[in-house]
C-alpha positions in Angstrom: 23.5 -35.5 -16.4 20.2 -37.1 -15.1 21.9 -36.7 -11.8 22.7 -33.3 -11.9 19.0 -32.1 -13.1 17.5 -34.3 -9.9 20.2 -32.5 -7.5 19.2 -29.2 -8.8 15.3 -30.4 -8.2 16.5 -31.0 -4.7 17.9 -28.2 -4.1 15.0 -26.0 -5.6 13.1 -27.9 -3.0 10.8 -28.9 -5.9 11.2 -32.7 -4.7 12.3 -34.4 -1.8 14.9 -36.9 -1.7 12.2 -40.1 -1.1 10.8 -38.6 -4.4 13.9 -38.7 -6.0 15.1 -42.2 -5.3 11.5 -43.4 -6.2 12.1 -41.7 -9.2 15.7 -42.8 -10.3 14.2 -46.5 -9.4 11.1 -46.2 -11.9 13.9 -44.8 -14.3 15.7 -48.1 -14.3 12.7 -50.2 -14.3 10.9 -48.2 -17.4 13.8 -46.2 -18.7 12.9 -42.8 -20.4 14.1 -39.3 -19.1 14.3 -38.8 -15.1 11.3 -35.5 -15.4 9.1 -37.9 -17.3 9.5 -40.6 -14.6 9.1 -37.8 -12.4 5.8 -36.5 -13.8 4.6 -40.3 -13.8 4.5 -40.4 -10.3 2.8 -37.7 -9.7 5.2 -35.6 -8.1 5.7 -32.7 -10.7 3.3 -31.9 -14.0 4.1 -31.3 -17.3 3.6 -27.5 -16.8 6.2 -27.4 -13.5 8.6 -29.4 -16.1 8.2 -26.8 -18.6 8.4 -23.7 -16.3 11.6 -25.4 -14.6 13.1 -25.3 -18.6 11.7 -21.7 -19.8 13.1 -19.6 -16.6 15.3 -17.0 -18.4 18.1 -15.8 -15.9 16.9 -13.4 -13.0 19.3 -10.3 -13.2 20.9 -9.9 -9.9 20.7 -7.3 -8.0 23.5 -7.1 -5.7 27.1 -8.7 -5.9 26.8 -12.0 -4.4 23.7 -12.9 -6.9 26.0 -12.7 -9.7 27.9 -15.5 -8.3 31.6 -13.6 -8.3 33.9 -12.3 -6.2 33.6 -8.9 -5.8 37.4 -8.2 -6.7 36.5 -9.7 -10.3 33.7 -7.3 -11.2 35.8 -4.2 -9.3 39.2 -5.2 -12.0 36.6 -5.5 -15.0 34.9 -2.2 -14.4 38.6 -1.0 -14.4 39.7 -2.3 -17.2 36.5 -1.2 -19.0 36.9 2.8 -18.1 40.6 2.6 -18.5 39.2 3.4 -22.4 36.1 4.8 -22.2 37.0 8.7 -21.0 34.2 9.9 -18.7 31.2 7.6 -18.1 28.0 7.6 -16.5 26.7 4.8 -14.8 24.7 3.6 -17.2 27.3 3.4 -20.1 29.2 0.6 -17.2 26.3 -1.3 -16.8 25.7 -1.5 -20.7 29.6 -2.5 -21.0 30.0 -5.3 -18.2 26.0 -6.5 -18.7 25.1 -5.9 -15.0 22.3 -3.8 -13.7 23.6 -0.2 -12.0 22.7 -1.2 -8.5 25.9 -3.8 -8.4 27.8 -1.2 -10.8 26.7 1.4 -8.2 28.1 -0.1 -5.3 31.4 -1.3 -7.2 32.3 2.4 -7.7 31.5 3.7 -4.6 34.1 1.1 -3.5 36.4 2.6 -6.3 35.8 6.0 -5.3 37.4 5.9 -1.9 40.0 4.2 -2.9 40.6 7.0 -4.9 41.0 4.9 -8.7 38.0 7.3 -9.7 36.0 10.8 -9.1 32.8 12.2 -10.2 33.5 15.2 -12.3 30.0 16.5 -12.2 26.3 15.6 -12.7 22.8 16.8 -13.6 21.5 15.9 -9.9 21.8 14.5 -6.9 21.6 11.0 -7.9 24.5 8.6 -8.3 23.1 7.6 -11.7 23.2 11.1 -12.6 27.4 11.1 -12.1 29.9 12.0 -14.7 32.5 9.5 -13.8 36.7 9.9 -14.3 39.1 7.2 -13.9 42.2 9.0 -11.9 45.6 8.8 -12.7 46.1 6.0 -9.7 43.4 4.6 -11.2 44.7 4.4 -15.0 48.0 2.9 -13.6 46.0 0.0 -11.6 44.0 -0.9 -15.3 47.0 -1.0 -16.9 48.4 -3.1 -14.6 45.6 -5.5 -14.8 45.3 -5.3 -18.7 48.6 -6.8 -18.6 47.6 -9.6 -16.7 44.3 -10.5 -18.5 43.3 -8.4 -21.7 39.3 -9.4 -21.8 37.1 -6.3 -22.0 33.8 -7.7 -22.0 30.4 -8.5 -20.6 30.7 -10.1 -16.9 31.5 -13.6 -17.0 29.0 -16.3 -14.9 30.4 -18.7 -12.6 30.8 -22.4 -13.6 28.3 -23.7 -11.2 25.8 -21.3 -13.2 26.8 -22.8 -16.7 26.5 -26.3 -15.3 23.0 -25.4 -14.0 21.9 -23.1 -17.3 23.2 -26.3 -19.4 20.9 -29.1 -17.5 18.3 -27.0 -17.4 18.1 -26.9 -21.3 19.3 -30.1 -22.0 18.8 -31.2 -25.7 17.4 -34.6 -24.3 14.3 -33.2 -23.2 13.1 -31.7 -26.4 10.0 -32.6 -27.2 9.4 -33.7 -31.4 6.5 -34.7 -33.3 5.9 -37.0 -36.4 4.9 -34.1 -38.0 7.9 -32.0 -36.6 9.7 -34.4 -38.7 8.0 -34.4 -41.6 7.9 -30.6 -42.0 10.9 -30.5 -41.2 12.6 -32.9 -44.4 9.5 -32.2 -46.9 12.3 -30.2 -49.0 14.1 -33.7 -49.1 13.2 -36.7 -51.1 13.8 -39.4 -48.6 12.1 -42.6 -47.8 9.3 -43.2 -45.2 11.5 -45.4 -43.2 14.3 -43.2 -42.7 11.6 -40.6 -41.6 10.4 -42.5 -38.7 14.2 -43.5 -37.7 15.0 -39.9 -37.6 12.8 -38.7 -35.2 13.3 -41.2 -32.3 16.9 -40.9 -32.6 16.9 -36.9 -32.1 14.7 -37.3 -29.6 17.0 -39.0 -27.5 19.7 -37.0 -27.7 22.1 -40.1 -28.4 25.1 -40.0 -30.9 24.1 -40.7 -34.5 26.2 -41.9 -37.6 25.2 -41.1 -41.1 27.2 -43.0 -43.5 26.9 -44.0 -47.4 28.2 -42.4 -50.6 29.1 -39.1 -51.5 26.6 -36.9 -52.9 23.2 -38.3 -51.4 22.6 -35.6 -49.1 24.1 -36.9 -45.6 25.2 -33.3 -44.8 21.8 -32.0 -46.0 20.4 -34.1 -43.6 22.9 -33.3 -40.6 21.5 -29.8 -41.5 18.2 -30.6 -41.0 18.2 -32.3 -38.2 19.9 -29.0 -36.8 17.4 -26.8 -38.1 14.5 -29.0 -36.4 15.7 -28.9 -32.6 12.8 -26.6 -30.8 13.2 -24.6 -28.3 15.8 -21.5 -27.5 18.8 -21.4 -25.2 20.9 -19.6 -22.7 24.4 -19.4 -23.8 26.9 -17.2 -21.5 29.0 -14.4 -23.6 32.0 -15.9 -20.9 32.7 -17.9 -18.1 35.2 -18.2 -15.3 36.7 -20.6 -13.7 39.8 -20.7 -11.3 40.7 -16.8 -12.2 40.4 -17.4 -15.7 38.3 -16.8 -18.0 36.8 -18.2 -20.9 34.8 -17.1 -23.8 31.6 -18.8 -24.6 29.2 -17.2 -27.2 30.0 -16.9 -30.7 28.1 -15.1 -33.5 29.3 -17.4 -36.0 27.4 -20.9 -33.9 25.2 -19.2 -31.8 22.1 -17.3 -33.5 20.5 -14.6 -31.5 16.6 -14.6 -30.6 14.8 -11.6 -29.4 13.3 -12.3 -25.9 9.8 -11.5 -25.1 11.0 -10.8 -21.0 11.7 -7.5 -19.8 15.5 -6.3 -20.5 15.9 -5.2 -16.8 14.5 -8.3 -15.1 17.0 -10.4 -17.6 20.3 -11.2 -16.3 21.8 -9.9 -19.6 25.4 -12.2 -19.2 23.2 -14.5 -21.3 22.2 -14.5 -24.4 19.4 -16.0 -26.1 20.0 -17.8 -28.8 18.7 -20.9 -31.2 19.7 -24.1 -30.3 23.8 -24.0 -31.6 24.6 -26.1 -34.5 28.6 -26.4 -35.1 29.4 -28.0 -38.2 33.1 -28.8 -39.0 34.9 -30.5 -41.7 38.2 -31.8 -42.7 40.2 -29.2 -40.7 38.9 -30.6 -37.4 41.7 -31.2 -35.1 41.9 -32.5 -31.6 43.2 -29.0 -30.0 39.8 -27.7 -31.6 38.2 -30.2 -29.1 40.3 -28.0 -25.8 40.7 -24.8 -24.6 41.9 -22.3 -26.6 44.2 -20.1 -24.4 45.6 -16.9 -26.4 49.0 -16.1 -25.0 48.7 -12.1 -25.7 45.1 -11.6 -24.8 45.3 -13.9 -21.9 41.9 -15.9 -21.5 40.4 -18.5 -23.1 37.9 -19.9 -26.2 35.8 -22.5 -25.2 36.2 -25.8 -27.5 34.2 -26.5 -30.0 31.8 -29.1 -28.1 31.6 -26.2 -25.5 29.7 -23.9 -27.7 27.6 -26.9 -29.2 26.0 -27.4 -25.4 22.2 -27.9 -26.0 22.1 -28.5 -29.8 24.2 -30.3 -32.3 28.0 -31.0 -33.4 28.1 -32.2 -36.7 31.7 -33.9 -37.6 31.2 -34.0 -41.5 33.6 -35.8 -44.2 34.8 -37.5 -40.8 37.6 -39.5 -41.7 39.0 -37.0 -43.9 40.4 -35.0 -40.8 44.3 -35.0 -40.6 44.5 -37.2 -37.4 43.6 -40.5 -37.3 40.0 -41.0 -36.8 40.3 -43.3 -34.0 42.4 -40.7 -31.8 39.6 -38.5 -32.7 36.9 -40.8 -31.4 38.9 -41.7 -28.1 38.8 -38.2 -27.1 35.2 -38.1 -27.5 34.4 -42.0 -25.7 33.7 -40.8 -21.7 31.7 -37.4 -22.8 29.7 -39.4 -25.2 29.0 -42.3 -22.3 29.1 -40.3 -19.3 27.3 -36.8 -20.2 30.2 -35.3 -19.2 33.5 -33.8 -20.4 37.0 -32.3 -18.6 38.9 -29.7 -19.4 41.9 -28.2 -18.5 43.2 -24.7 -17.6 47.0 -24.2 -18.5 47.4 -23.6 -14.5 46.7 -27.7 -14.7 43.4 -27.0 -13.0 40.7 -29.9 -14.8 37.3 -29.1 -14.7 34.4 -31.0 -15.4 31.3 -29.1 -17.7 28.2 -30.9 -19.1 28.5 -32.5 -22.5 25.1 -32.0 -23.5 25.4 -32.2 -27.2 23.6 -34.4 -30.1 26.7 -35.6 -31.9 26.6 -36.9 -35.5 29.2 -38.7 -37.6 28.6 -38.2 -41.6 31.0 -39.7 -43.5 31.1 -41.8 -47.3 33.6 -43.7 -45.4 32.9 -47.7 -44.8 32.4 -47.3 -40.9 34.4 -50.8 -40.4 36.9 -48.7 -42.3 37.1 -46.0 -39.8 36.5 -47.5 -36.0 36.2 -51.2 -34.6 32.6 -52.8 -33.3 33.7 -51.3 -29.7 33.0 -48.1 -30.8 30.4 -48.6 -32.9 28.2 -50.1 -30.1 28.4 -46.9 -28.8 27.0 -45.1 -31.2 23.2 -45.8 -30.6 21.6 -44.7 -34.3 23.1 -45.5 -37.5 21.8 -44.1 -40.8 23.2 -45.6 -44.2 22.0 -42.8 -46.8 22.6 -45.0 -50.5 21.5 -44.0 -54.0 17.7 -43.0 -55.0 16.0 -45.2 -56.7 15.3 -44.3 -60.5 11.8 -43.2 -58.8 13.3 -41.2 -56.4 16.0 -39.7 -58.7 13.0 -38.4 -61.7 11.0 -37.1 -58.1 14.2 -35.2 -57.4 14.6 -34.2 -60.6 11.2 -32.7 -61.4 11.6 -30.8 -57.8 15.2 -29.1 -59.2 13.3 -28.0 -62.4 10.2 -26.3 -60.6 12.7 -24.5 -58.3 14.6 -23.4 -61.0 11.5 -22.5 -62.8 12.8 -24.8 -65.9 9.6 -27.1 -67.3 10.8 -30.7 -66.7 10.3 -32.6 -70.7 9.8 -36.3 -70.0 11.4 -37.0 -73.3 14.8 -35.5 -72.5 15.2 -36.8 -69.0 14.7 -40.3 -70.6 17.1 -39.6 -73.1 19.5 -38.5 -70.1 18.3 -42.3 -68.4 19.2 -44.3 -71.6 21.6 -42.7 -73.0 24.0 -41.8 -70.0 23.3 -43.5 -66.8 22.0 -46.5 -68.4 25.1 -46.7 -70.5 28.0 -46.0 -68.2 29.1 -46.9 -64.9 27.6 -43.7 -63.3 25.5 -44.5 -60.3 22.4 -42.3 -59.5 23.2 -39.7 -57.1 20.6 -37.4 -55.2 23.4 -34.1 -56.2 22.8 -35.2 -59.8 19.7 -32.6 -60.8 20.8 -30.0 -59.0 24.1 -30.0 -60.9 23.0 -30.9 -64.3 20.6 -28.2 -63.9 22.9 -25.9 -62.8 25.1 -26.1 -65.9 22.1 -25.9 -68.0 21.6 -22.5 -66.4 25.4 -21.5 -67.1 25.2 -22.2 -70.9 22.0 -20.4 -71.0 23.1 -17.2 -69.2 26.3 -17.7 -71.6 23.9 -17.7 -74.5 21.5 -15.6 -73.8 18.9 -17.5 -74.1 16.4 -18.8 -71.0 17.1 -22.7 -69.9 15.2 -25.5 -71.0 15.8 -29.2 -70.2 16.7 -30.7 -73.9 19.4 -33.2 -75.7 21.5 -30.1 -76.4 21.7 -29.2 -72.9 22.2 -32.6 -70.9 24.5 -33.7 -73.5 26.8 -30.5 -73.0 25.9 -30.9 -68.8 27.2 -33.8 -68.8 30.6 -33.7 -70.9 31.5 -30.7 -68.2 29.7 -32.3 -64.9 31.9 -36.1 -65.1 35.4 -36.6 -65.4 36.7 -39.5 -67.7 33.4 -41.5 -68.4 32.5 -42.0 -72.2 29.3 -43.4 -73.3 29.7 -47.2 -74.3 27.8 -48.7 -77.0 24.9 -50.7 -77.3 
C-alpha cells in the first residue's frame, strides 16, 4: 500500500525517486507511515499531505480523461436512451454522470452512424437538441442489453479506484485523545481501554474484541466506526476486463454533501462517510467475492470492497456457518499484504487495495476459534469482561436519566442483595438497559409512569432470566 502511494507521488512529480528511497529507508529505521517519514525530511509539508488527500475528482472533459474506451461510454449512452424516449443532452449527462462535452461528442459519433437523429431544438446549439434513438439504433441497445443489463452512472477504470483508494487510506487518519474520549463518553469504559483504543485505530491494523456476551463489544465496534474522520470517494461502479462491477451502496455508504462545485466534480464518485459494514452470523465466504448476477450480467463488489477506507466489523464471529478458520485464511494475505485478488468469472484475477480496519468481536475464547499463528497477526486485542459493581451502579444511574426514571439507591441495593448477590448471575453492562426496559413495559401496561422500586425489579427480573431462582441466605 505504502508502495503504491510513493509511486503515485512519483508520478505526480511531487518527489523524486532519491527522495523516495531516502524516505522508504527512514521508514524502516523509525517506522511510522511513509508521508510522515516523508514530511520529516523535509521534502513535502503537512499542508501538501493534506491537499494530496482532500483533491475531490476533476470531472473530465473529454473521453480519454475519463479513463475508458470510447466504445464503453458510446454502448452505455445506448443502452440508457434505448428507455428514455426523446432526450436532450442534458438528461444523458445526468443519466451516465459525465459532463455534456464527452456526451456531446459520443452522439455526434452516434448520429452518423445513423443509431440516432435530432428531432428538433430551441436553437442552434447542440445542447439545445431533442434527441431520438432510431429504429437501427433501438435494435443495437437491445442487442447490448442482452449482453450486459447495467443502466447506470459511467463506471471508473481500476487504475482510478486503486489511486482514489491510496489516496484516502484509513491509515493516515489523524485521531486525538480527545477524539477518543468524545467519542465513547456515552460508554462507561475504563481509562485503560481508552488509551488502547486510540492507538490501535490509528494504525489502521486488525483488532479483536473478545469477552462475554452482553458488555458492549459491538457497541464499541460501532464506535470506533462512528469516530473515523474524514470523508471518501467511493465509485457508483467500476470496470475491469469488459465487466463491470458495482461499487456504492446506500445501505454501507452514507452520502455527504460536497462544498466543490457540481460541474468541476467528476460526479462517478460519490462522497460519502467513511463506510462501516457490519455483518453477523450469515457471513459466508462467497460474501467475501464477486457477486456476478447471471440475468443482469455484471457484478457486486464483496463485502471488504465496499468497506475500502473505513471499517469491516465481523461480529458474533464464530457463529458464522463455515468454520472460522476457513474464514480467516481467506482474509491472511489482504490483512499482511494491503492487498486482495479477485476474480472475474472470465478467470481474469485482479488485484485491488485492501484498505480496510478489520475487527473481530466475538464472546468466543479466541484459543477456541484460531491457533497463535493467527493470532500474531492480529496486532490489537481487546478483552471487554464484566463492570465492576462501580461501573455497573455508573451504568445504571446513566439508563435511568435517559429514560427520565429517578434512580432510588434503596431499590437498586435491594436488586444487588437480593438478586445478583444471591444467584450465579454475573454483572453485565446490557443489564440496566433491560431491566429498565421492562420496567417501562409494565408501566405503559399499567398506566401508570415508571419508577425504579421492589415491585418493578422483582417482576424485571422473573421475565428478563431464564431458569435462575433466588437461593437462600
Amino acid at each position: 500500500m505504502e508502495k503504491l502511494f510513493g509511486q503515485k507521488l512519483l508520478e505526480e512529480k511531487i518527489i523524486t525517486e532519491k527522495q523516495l528511497a531516502e524516505a522508504i529507508e527512514r521508514q524502516r529505521l523509525h517506522r511510522g507511515r511513509l508521508g510522515q517519514n516523508l514530511i520529516a525530511l523535509g521534502f513535502i509539508t503537512k499542508k501538501d499531505l493534506d491537499k494530496i488527500f482532500k483533491l475531490s475528482p476533476a470531472a473530465p472533459k473529454t473521453v480519454e480523461e475519463t479513463g475508458l474506451e470510447f466504445s464503453a461510454i458510446e454502448n452505455l449512452i445506448m443502452k440508457h436512451i434505448l428507455f428514455m424516449g426523446e432526450f436532450k443532452q442534458s438528461d444523458v449527462a445526468d443519466n451516465i454522470k459525465l459532463p455534456i462535452s464527452v456526451v456531446d461528442i459520443v452522439l455526434q459519433t452516434l448520429r452518423r452512424e445513423e443509431l440516432v437523429e435530432v428531432k428538433g431544438g430551441t436553437g442552434y446549439a447542440a445542447v439545445t437538441y431533442i434527441w431520438k434513438i432510431t429504429e437501427q439504433g433501438k435494435k443495437r441497445a437491445t442487442e447490448l442489453f442482452d449482453i450486459c443489463r447495467y443502466v447506470g452512472p459511467t463506471p471508473v477504470s481500476l487504475d482510478a479506484y486503486r489511486d482514489m483508494v491510496i489516496s484516502q487510506s484509513i491509515m493516515d487518519i489523524e485521531l486525538s485523545v480527545e477524539d477518543v474520549k468524545k467519542a465513547f463518553s456515552y460508554l462507561i469504559l475504563n481509562k485503560r481501554l481508552l488509551k488502547r483504543i486510540g492507538p490501535a485505530v490509528s494504525s489502521g491494523k486488525a483488532i479483536f474484541i473478545y469477552g462475554p456476551a452482553g458488555n458492549g463489544k459491538t457497541a464499541i465496534s460501532e464506535t470506533i466506526g462512528e469516530m473515523l474522520p474524514d470523508t471518501v470517494n467511493v465509485p457508483y461502479a467500476i470496470t475491469v476486463g469488459g465487466q463491470i462491477i458495482t461499487v456504492f451502496d446506500p445501505v454501507n455508504h452514507i452520502r455527504v454533501e460536497s462544498e466543490d462545485s457540481k460541474n468541476a466534480v467528476d460526479q462517478r464518485w460519490v462522497l460519502t462517510r467513511r463506510p462501516i459494514v457490519m455483518t453477523g452470523g450469515e457471513l459466508t465466504l462467497n460474501m467475501l467475492d464477486l457477486d456476478f448476477n447471471t440475468v443482469s450480467k455484471f457484478y457486486e463488489a464483496p463485502l471488504q470492497m465496499k468497506a475500502n477506507n473505513g471499517l469491516f466489523i465481523a461480529d458474533d464471529f464464530g457463529r458464522q456457518q463455515i468454520d472460522p478458520r476457513s474464514l480467516l485464511n481467506r482474509w491472511i494475505v489482504p490483512l499482511e499484504r494491503r492487498m486482495d485478488f479477485l476474480t472475474l468469472h472470465t478467470g481474469m484475477k485482479f488485484d485491488i487495495p485492501f484498505d480496510v480496519l478489520v475487527i473481530f468481536s466475538t464472546n468466543i475464547e479466541p484459543k477456541e476459534l484460531v491457533d497463535e499463528a493467527f493470532l500474531r497477526r492480529i496486532r490489537y486485542k481487546f478483552r471487554i469482561g464484566h463492570p465492576s459493581e462501580e461501573e455497573y451502579e455508573i451504568i445504571f444511574r446513566k439508563v435511568c436519566k435517559i429514560n427520565g426514571i429517578e434512580f432510588r439507591k434503596d431499590a437498586f441495593d435491594y436488586l444487588m442483595t437480593n438478586y445478583y448477590k444471591r444467584t450465579k448471575v454475573k454483572l453485565n453492562a446490557c443489564h440496566p438497559r433491560d431491566i429498565i426496559d421492562h420496567i417501562i413495559d409494565n408501566a405503559h401496561f399499567d398506566h401508570c409512569y415508571p419508577r425504579l422500586d421492589k415491585d418493578g425489579i422483582d417482576l424485571a427480573w422473573e421475565n428478563y432470566f431464564v431458569d435462575v431462582n433466588v437461593t437462600d441466605g
